[in-house]
C-alpha positions in Angstrom: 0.0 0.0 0.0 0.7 3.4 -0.5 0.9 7.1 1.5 -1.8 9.2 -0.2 0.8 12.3 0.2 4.2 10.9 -0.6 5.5 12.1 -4.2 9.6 11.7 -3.3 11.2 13.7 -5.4 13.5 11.2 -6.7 15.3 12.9 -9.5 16.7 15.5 -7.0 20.2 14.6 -5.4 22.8 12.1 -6.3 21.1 10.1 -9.2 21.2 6.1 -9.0 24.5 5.8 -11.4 26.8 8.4 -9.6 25.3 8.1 -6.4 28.5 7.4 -3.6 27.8 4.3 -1.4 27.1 4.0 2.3 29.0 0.6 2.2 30.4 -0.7 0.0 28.6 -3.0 -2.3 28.2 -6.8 -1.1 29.4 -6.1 2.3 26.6 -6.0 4.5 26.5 -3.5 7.5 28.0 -4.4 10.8 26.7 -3.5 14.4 23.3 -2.8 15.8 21.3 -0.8 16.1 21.1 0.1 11.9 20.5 3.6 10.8 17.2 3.0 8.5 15.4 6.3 6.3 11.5 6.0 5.9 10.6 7.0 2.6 6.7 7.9 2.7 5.6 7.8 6.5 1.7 8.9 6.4 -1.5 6.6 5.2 0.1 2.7 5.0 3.5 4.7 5.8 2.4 4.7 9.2 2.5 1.3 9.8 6.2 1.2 8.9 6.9 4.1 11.0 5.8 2.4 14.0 6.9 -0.9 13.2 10.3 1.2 12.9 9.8 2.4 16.2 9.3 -1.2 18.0 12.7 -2.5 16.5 14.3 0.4 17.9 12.7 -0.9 21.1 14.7 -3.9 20.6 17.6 -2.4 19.3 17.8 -3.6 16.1 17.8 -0.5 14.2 17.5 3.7 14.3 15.4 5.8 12.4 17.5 8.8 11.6 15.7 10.5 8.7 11.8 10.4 7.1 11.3 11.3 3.7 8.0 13.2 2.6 7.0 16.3 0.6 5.4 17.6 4.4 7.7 16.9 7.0 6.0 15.4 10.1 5.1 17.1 13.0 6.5 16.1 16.3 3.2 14.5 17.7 3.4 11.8 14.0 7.4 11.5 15.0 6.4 10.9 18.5 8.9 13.4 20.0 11.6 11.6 18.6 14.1 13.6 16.5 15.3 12.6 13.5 16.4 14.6 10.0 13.8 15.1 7.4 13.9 16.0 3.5 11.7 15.6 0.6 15.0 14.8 -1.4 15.7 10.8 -0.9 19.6 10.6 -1.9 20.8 13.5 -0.2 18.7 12.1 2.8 19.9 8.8 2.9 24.1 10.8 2.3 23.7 12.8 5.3 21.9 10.1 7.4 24.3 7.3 6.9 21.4 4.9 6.4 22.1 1.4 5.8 18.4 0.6 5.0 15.9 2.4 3.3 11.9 1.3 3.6 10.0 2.2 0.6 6.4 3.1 0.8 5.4 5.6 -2.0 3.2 5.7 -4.9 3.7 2.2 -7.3 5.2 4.0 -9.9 8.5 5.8 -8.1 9.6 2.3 -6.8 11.9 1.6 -8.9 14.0 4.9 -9.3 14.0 5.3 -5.5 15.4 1.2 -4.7 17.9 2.6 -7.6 18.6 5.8 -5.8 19.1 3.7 -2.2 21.2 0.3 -4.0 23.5 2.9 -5.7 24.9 4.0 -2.6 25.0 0.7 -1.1 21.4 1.1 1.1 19.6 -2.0 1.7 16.1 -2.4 1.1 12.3 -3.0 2.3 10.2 -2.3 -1.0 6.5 -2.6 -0.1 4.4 -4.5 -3.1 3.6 -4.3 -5.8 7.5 -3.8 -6.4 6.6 -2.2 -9.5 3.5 -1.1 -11.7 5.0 -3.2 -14.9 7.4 -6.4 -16.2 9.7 -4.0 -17.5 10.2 -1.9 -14.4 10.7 -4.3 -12.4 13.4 -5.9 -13.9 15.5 -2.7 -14.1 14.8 -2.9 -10.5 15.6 -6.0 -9.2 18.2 -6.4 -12.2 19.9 -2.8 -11.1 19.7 -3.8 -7.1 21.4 -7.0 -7.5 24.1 -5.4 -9.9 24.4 -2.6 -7.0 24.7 -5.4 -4.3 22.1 -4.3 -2.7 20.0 -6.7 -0.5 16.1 -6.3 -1.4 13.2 -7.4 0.6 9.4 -6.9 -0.9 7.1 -6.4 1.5 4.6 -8.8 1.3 3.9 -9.5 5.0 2.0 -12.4 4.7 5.2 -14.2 2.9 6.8 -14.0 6.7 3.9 -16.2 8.4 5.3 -19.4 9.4 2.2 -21.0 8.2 3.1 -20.6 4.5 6.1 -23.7 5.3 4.0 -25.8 7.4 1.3 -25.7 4.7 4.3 -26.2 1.7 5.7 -29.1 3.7 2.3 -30.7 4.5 1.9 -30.4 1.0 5.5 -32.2 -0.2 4.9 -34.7 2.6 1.8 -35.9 0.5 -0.8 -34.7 3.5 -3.4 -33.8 0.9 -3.0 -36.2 -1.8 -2.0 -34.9 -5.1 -3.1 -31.3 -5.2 -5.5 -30.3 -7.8 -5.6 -26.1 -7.7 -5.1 -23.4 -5.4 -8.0 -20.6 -4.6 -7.8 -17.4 -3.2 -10.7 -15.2 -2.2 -10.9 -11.4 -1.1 -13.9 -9.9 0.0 -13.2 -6.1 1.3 -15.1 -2.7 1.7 -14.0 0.5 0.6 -15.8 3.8 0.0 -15.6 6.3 -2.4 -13.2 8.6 -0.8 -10.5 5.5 -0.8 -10.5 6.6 -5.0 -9.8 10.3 -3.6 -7.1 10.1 -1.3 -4.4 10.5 -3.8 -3.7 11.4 -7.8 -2.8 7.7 -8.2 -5.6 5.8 -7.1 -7.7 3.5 -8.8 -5.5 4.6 -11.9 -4.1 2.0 -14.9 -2.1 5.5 -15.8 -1.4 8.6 -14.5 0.4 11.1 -16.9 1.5 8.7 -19.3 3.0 6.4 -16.7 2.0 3.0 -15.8 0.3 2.9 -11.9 -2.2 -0.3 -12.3 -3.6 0.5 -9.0 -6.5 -2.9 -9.0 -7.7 -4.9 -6.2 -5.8 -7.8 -7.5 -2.3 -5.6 -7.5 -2.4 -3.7 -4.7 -4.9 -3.8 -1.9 -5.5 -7.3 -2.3 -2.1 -8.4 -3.7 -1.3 -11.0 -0.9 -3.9 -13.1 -2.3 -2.1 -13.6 -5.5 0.9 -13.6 -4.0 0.6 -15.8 -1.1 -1.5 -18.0 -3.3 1.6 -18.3 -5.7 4.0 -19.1 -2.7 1.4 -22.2 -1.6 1.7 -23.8 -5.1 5.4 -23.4 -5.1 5.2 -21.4 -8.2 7.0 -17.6 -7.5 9.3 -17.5 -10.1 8.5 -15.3 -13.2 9.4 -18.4 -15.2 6.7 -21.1 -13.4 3.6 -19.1 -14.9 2.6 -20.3 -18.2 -0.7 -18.7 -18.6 -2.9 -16.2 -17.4 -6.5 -15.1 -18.0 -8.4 -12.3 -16.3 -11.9 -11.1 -15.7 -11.7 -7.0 -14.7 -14.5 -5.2 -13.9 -15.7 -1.9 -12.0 -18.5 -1.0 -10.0 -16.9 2.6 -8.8 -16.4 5.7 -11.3 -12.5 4.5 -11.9 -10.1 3.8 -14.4 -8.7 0.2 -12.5 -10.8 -2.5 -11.5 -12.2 -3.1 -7.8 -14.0 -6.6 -8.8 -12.0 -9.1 -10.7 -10.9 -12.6 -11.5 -7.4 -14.1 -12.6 -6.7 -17.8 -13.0 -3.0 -18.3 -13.5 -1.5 -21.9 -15.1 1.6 -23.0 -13.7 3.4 -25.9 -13.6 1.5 -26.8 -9.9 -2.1 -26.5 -11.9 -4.4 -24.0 -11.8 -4.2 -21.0 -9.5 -7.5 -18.9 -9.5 -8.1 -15.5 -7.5 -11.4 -13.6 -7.0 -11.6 -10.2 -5.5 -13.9 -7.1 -4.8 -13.5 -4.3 -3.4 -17.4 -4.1 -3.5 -18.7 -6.6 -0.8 -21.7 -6.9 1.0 -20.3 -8.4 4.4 -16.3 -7.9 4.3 -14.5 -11.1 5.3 -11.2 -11.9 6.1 -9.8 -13.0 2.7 -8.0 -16.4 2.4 -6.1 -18.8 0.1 -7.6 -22.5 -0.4 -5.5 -25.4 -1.5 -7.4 -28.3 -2.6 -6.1 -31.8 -2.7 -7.6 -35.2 -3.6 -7.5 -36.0 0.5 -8.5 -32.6 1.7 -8.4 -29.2 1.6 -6.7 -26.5 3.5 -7.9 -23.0 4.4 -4.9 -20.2 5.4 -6.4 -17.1 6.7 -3.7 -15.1 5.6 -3.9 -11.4 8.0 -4.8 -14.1 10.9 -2.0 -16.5 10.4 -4.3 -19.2 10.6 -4.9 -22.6 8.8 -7.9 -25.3 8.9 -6.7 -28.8 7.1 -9.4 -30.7 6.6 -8.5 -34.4 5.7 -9.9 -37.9 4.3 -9.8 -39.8 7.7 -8.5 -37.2 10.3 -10.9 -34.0 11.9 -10.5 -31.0 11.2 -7.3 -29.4 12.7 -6.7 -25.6 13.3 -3.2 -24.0 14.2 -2.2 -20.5 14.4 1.2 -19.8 13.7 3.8 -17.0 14.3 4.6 -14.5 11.8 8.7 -13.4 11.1 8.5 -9.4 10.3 10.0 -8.9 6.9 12.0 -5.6 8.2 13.3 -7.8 11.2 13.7 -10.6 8.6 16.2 -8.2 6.3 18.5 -6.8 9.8 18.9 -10.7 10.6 19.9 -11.4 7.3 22.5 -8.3 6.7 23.9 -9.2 10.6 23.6 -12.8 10.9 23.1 -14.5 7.9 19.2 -15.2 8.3 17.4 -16.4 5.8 15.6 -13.8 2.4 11.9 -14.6 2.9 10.7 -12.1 0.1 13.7 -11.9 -2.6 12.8 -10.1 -5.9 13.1 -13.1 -8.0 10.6 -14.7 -5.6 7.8 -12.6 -6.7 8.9 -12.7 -10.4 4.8 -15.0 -10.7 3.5 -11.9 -9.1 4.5 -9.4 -11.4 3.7 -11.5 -14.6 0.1 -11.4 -13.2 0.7 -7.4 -12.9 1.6 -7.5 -16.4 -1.1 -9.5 -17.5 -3.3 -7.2 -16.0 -1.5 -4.2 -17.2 -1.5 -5.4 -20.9 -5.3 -6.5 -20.4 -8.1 -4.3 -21.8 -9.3 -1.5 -19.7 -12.1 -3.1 -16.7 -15.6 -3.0 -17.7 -17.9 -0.8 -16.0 -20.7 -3.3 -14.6 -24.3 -2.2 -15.6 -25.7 0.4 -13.3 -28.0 -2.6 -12.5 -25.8 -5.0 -10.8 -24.4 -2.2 -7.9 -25.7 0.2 -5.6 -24.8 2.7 -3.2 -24.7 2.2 0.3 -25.6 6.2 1.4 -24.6 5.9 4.8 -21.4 3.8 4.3 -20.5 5.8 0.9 -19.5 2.9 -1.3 -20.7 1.1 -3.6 -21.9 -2.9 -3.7 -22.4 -5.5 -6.3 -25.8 -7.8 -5.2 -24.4 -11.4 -4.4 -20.2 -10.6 -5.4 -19.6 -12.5 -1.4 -20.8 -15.5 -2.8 -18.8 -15.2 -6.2 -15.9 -14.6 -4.9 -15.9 -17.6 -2.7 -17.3 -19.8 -5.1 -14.3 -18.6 -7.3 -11.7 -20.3 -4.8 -13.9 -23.0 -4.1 -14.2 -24.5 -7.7 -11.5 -22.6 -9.5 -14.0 -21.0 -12.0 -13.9 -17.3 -13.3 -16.8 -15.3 -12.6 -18.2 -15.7 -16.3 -18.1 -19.4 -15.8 -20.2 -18.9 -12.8 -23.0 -17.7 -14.7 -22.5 -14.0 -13.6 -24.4 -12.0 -15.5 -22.3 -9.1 -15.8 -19.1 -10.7 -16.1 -17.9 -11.1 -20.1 -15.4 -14.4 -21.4 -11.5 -14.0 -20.6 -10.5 -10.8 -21.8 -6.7 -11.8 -22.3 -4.9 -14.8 -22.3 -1.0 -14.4 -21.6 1.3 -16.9 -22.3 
């Protein structure tokens, strides 16, 4: 997600090919506590900045600079005092950072992880990495040639869950499995499409954003969906189809459908940002013994197998900014590499490429007047169904919802 008033000014400063490094590149930082710069701390920015503030608790890292058009005040800062500029590189020159969380508008991402790798600055990238195939390549291609270290922040890609489900899964605990579903049911009004230039925009100026419920608010569906069939790699998709549509007055799509081949089988995602009762959204692997349901925000899983009752767990969850300090200090472990979320943005592409969303007839929404949104009559049920037999909405029988609009190879 993104800050509704971050637009970093990354062209300012030290560009990404003569920018000097904070370490040198492929040796990672020594010594805690690490100096980190937050680039775009307000909206979903203010998660990071106090997720920021309980590593420091710990004394894993610092935060020594914040990096927004508005500087924040001292209440948002908490009284803690730390150097602010709207210019990234000359930000993270005088702070010394060693890591640089990224939580700005889609389509800066990649000239701002270029701006931070340059000068050796490690890296927590929230998703979607980038708003197309290309520019995410020069990103993760330009990071790794920097010797940067990159972490995308899919935070669901850190529950411990998503191994116990892969090895119950390799261990034969659900027979052979057939597909994977994933279902996303939210709520969002019709100021959400106001908060910022960007949103619910395929383009803004002539520059790709693709701001859809399956690529950004509802991302982790795809994503963690991809990570359960083992399939995360750009090269494991095969094919892709989609289904976009709109309810609200908006260029992107806020009720769609994707069902993406890969070597595993048949992946298939429903979402809406249009529901009538907003659920938690989940991913569903289906097997030819059973079934399991990972409730993804929650960390928790149901199995359901031939012969056993049903068994719920609810695991632990690694944060991916912790997950990146261990790593550049001890050696840990990458949980969310680039490469690994090379599926993810071949469905970005897909969608990117695909035709603009159809506008559903004004029959099949209304308006909610004293919630301000808008809601498409029976979508809950679609969207399950979706993840529950692996079918688009079209062959569903919705009535609004056309044949694949695009088929990707």
């Amino acid at each position: 997600m993104i800050p509704a008033s971050h637009q970093s000014r990354a062209g300012h400063g030290a560009g990404p090919r003569n920018a000097p490094a904070g370490h040198p590149a492929n040796t990672p930082p020594t010594g805690l506590p690490l100096p980190v710069v937050l680039a775009g701390a307000r909206g979903h920015g203010a998660w990071h900045l106090t997720n920021i503030r309980r590593l420091q608790d710990k004394g894993l890292v610092r935060l020594v600079g914040v990096c927004e058009l508005t500087p924040l005040t001292a209440q948002e800062l908490g009284g803690q005092h730390v150097e602010q500029s709207a210019d990234f590189g000359a930000l993270l020159d005088s702070t010394g950072a060693a890591v640089a969380v990224i939580c700005t508008p889609i389509p800066t991402h990649t000239d701002l992880a270029l701006i931070a790798a340059c000068r050796g600055v490690h890296l927590l990238l929230e998703k979607p990495p980038a708003p197309s195939y290309a520019e995410f390549r020069r990103m993760a291609d330009g990071v790794a040639a920097a010797g940067a270290v990159c972490q995308i922040g899919f935070q669901s890609l850190g529950s411990h869950a998503v191994r116990a489900i892969r090895k119950l899964i390799a261990e034969g605990g659900l027979g052979r499995v057939t597909g994977i579903g994933g279902a996303g049911a939210w709520a969002r009004d019709e100021a959400y499409y106001r908060r910022a230039p960007w949103a619910g925009k395929r383009r803004l100026n002539g520059v790709d954003v693709v701001d859809g419920v399956l690529t950004n608010p509802l991302a982790h569906v795809v994503a963690t969906a991809l990570a359960l069939d083992g399939s995360t790699r750009a090269e494991d998709v095969t094919d892709i189809r989609t289904e976009l549509l709109r309810a609200n007055d908006i260029e992107s799509d806020d009720t769609s459908c994707v069902r993406i081949t890969t070597a595993g089988g048949p992946v298939t995602v429903a979402a809406t940002l249009c529901a009538e009762q907003p659920g938690e959204p989940y991913v569903l692997v289906h097997g030819t013994g059973g079934r399991i349901t990972f409730w993804y925000k929650q960390d928790r899983v149901l199995v359901q197998r031939t012969g056993h009752g049903p068994e719920e767990t609810e695991y632990g969850r690694t944060d991916l900014l912790e997950n990146l300090v261990g790593h550049l200090t001890d050696g840990a472990e990458l949980l969310v590499a680039p490469e690994s979320t090379g599926a993810f943005m071949k469905v970005v592409e897909a969608i990117r490429q695909a035709p603009d969303p159809i506008a559903l007839p004004p029959d099949a929404w209304e308006r909610l007047p004293g919630e301000n949104r808008r809601v498409v009559p029976g979508i809950d049920g679609f969207v399950a169904a979706a993840a529950d037999t692996l079918a688009l909405y079209s062959e569903l029988g919705a009535s609004w919802a056309l044949p694949n609009e695009v088929s990707t190879g």
